[in-house]
C-alpha positions as CSV (number, residue, x, y, z in Angstrom):
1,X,-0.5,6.9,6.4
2,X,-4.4,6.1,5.8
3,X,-4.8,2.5,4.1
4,X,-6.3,4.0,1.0
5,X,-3.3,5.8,0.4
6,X,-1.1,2.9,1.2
7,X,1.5,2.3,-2.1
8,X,0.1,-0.3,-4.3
9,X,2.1,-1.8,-6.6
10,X,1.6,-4.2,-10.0
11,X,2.5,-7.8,-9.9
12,X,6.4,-8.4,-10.7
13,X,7.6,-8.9,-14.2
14,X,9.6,-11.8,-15.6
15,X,13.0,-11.5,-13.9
16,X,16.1,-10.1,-16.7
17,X,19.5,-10.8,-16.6
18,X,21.8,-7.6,-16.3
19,X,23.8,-9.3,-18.7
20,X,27.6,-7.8,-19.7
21,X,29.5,-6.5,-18.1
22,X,28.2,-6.5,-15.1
23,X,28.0,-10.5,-15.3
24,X,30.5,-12.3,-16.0
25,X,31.7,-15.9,-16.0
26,X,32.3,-15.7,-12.3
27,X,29.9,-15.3,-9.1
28,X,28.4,-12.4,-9.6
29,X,26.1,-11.7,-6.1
30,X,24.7,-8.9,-3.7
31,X,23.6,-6.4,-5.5
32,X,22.2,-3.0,-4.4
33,X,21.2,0.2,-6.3
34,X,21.7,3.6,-5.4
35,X,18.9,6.5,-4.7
36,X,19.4,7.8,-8.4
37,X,19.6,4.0,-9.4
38,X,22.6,5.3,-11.6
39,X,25.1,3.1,-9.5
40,X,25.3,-0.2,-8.8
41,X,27.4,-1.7,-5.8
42,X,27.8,-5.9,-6.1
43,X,30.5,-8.2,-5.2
44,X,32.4,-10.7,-7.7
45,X,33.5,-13.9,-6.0
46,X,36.9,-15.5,-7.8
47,X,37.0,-12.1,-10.1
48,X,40.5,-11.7,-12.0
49,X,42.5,-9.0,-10.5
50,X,40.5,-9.0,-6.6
51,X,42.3,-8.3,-3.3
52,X,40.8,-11.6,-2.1
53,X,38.2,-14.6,-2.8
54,X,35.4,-12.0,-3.0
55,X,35.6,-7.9,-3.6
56,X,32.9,-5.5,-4.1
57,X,32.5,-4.0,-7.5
58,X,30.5,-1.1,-8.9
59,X,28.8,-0.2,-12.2
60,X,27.6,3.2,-13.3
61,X,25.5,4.2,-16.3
62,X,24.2,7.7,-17.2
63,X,20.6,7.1,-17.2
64,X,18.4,4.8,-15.7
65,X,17.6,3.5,-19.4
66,X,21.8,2.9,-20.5
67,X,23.2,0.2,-20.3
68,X,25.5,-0.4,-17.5
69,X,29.4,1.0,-17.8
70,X,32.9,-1.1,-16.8
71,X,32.5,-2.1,-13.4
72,X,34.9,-0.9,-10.9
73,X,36.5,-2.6,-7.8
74,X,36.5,-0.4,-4.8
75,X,39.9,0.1,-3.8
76,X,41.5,-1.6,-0.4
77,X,39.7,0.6,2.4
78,X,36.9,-2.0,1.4
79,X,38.3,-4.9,0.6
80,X,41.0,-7.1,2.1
81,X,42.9,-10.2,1.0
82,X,39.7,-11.6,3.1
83,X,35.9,-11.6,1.2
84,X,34.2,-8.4,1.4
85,X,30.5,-9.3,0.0
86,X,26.6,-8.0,0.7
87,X,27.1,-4.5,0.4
88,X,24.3,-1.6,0.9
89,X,24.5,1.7,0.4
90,X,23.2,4.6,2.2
91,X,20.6,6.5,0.6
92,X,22.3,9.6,1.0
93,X,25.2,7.4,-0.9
94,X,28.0,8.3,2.0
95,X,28.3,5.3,3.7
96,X,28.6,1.5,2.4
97,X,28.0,-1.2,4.9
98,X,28.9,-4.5,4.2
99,X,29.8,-7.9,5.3
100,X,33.6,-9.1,5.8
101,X,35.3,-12.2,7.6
102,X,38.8,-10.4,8.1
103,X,40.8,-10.4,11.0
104,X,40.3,-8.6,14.0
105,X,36.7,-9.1,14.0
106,X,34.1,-10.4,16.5
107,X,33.6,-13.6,14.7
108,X,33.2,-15.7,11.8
109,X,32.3,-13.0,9.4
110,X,31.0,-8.9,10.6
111,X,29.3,-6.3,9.3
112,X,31.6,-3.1,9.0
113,X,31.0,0.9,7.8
114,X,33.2,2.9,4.9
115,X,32.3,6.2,4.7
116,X,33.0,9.2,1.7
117,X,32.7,12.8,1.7
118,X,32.1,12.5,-1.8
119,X,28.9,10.3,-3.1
120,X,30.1,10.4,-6.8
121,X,33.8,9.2,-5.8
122,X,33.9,5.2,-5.3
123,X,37.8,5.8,-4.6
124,X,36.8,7.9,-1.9
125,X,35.9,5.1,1.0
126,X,37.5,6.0,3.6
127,X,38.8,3.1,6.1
128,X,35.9,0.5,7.3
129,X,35.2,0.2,10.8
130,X,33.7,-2.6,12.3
131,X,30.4,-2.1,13.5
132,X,30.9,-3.2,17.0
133,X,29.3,-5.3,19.7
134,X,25.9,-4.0,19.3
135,X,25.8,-6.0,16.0
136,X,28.3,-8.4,15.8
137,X,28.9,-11.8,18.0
138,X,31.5,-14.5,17.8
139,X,29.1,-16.1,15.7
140,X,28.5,-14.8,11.8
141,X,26.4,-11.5,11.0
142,X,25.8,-10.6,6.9
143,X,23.5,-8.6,4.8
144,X,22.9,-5.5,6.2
145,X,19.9,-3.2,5.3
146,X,20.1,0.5,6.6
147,X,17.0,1.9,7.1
148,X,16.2,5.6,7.4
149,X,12.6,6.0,9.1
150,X,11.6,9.7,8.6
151,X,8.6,9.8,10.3
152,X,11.2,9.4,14.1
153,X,14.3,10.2,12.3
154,X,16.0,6.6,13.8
155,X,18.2,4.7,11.4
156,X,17.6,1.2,12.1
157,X,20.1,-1.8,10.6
158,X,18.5,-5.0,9.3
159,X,20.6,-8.0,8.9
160,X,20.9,-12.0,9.3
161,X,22.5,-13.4,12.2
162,X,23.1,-17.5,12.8
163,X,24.0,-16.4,16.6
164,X,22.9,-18.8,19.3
165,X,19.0,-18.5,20.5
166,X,17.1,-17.7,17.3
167,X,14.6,-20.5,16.1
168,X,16.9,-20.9,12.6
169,X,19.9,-21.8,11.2
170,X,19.6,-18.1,10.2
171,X,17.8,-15.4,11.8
172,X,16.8,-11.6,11.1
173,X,17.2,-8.9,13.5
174,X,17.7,-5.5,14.0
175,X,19.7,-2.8,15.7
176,X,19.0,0.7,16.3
177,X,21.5,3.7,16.0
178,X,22.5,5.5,19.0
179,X,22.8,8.9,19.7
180,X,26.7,8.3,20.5
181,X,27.2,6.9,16.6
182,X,27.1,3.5,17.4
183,X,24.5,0.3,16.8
184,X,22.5,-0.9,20.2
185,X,21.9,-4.2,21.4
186,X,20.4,-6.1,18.3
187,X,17.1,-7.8,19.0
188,X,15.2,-11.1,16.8
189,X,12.7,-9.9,14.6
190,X,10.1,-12.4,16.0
191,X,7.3,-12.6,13.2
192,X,10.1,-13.2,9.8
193,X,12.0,-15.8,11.6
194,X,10.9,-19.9,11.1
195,X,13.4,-23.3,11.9
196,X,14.3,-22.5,8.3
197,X,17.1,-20.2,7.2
198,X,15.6,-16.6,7.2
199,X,18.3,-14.0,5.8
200,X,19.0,-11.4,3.3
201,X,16.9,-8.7,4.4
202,X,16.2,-5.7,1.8
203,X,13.2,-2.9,3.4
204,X,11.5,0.0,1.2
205,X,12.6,3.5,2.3
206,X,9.0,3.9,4.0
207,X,9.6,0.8,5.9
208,X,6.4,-0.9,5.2
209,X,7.8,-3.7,2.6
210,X,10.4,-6.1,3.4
211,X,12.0,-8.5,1.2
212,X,14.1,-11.5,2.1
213,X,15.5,-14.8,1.4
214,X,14.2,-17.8,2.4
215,X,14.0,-21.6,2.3
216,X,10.9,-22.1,4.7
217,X,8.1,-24.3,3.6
218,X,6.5,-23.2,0.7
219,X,9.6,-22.8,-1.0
220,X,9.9,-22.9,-4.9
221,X,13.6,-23.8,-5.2
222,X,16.6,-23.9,-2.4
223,X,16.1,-20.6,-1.4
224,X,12.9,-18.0,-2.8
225,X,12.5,-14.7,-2.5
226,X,9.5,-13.8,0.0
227,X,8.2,-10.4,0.9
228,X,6.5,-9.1,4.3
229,X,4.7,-6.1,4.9
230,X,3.1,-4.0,7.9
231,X,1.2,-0.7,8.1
232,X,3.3,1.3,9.7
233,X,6.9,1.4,11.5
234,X,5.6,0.6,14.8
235,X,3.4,-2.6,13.9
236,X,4.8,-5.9,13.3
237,X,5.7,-7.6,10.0
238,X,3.0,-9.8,8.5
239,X,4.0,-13.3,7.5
240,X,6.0,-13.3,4.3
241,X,4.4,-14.6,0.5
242,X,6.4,-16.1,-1.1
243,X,7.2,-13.9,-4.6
244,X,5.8,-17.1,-6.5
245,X,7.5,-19.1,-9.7
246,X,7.2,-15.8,-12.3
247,X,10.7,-14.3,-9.8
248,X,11.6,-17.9,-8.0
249,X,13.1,-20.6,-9.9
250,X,13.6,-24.0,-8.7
251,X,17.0,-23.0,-7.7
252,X,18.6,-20.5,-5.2
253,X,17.1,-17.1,-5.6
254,X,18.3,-14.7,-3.0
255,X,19.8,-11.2,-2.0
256,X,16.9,-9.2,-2.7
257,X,17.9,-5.4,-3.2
258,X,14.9,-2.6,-3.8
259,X,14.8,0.4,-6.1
260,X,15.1,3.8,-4.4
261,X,11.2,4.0,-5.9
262,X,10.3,0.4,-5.0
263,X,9.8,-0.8,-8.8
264,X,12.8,-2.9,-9.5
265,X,14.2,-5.8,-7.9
266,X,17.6,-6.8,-7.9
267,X,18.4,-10.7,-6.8
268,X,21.1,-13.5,-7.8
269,X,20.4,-16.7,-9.1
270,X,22.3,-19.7,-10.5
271,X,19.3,-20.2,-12.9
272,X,19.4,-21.5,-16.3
273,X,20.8,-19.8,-19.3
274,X,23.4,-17.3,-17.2
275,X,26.8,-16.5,-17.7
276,X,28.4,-17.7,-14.7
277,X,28.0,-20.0,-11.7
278,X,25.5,-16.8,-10.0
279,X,24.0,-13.9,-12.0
280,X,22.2,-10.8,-11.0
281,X,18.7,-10.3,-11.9
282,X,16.2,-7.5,-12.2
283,X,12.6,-8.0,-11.8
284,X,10.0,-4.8,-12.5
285,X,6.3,-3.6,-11.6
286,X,4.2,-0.6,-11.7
287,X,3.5,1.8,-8.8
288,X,-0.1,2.3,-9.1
289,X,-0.9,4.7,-6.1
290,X,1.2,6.3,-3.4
291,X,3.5,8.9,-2.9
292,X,6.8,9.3,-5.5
C-alpha cells in the first residue's frame, strides 16, 4: 500500500462507559468485538452464577447504534471451574481463543481454541483445545490476538508471554500457523518489548496498527494504553506512543480490543465514576482516508 493511501485516522474521543448491563458491580475485563461489531465477547471476574472465579460472557445488540442486550455466559466447553478470561474472536466469528489456567495445561495459565459451525450460536463452542507447545511454556501465556494477513494468507497469533529470556516482566510475541493446523515456535517481538511489562496485544485487520498495554516510561497511570505502527507486514513495528491523558487515566488502563473498521476502542479501567472494581470502555475516531 503507497503511504498516501495509508489509513489515517482522527484523534480518539473521550473514552464512554458501556454502562448496564454489560457492567456490572463486579470485574468486568477483556473485551473484544466482533466483525459486524453486533457481539461482544468479555469476561466477568466473581460474576453470580460463573463455573469459576472468572467466565467469558457475551452481549449482542441489533445495530451498531442499540444499546447492548443481557449478556450471556458461554456454556462449559469454554469455561471451567478454573478462570477462563482475554478472549478474541476470529473474524470469520468460528473460533474463540482465549486464555485459561485449568488443568492439564503447559503451565501457569495457556492460551486454548473453541471452535463453532455456527457464528450466530454462542452455545455452539465446541470443546477447547489447548494450543500446544508452539505457544505455550511452563511459564504463563495470555491475551491472544489472531491475525489474518491477506496479502500471504498466514494467520499469525499475538500474545504476552512472562517466559524466561525476554527483557520484561511481560513480553509480546508471535506464532505463526502451520500448514498441519498447529501454532510454530513462537518468537519475541523485539521492537514492542522494554524491562517494563509489555502485554495485551490487539492488531488492525491490515496489520499495520498495534495496540497494547503498557507500564514503560512515559506512563500516564499503572498501566496506558500505547499504540505502534509499521508500513507493511513485513517491516518492523515502530516504537509505541503512548494514547495520551484524553484515553489513559492515572490508573490501570489496559486490554485494548479494535473495531473490525478500526474506529472504536474497547479497554478496561478501574477509573473513577464506574460501577464496579473494572469497567469496559469505548473510545472513538474518524477514518479520514483509506480503504473501508
Amino acid at each position: 500500500m503507497a503511504a498516501e493511501d495509508a489509513p489515517r485516522y482522527s484523534d480518539w474521543s473521550a473514552p464512554v462507559n458501556l454502562g448496564a448491563p454489560v457492567n456490572t458491580s463486579f470485574i468486568d475485563q477483556g473485551a473484544d468485538i466482533s466483525k459486524d461489531g453486533l457481539s461482544l465477547y468479555y469476561f466477568c471476574g466473581n460474576c453470580p452464577d460463573t463455573f469459576g472465579n472468572a467466565d467469558i460472557w457475551v452481549a449482542h445488540r441489533a445495530s451498531i447504534d442499540a444499546a447492548w442486550g443481557t449478556p450471556q455466559r458461554l456454556g462449559a466447553n469454554v469455561n471451567s471451574p478454573s478462570n477462563e478470561t482475554a478472549a478474541r474472536l476470529s473474524i470469520d466469528g468460528h473460533r474463540l481463543y482465549f486464555t485459561s489456567d485449568r488443568s492439564g495445561g503447559f503451565g501457569g495459565t495457556d492460551i486454548y481454541v473453541s471452535r463453532r459451525r455456527d457464528k450466530r450460536d454462542d452455545q455452539g463452542w465446541e470443546p477447547a483445545v489447548n494450543l500446544g507447545s508452539g505457544v505455550n511454556t511452563s511459564a504463563g501465556e495470555a491475551q491472544p490476538a489472531p491475525f489474518e494477513d491477506e496479502a500471504t494468507g498466514t494467520t499469525l497469533l499475538y500474545f504476552a508471554s512472562n517466559r524466561a529470556g525476554g527483557p520484561g516482566m511481560n513480553d509480546i510475541y508471535v506464532s505463526t500457523l502451520q500448514a498441519d493446523g498447529t501454532f510454530g515456535s513462537a518468537a519475541a517481538v523485539a521492537e514492542l518489548n522494554t524491562p517494563s511489562q509489555d502485554q495485551q496485544p490487539a492488531i488492525r485487520r491490515d496489520g499495520l496498527e498495534l495496540f497494547l498495554g503498557s507500564d514503560r516510561t512515559g506512563t500516564v497511570g499503572s498501566i496506558d494504553l500505547w499504540v505502534s505502527t509499521r508500513a507493511s507486514t513485513t517491516d518492523p513495528w515502530s516504537p509505541p506512543v503512548n494514547l495520551g491523558t484524553v484515553v489513559n487515566s492515572t490508573v490501570q488502563d489496559g486490554r485494548p480490543a479494535l473495531s473490525f473498521d478500526g474506529t472504536q476502542l474497547y479497554f478496561q479501567s478501574p477509573r473513577p465514576g464506574g460501577l464496579g472494581s473494572f469497567d469496559l470502555y469505548v473510545t472513538t475516531r474518524t477514518k479520514l482516508q483509506g480503504p473501508n
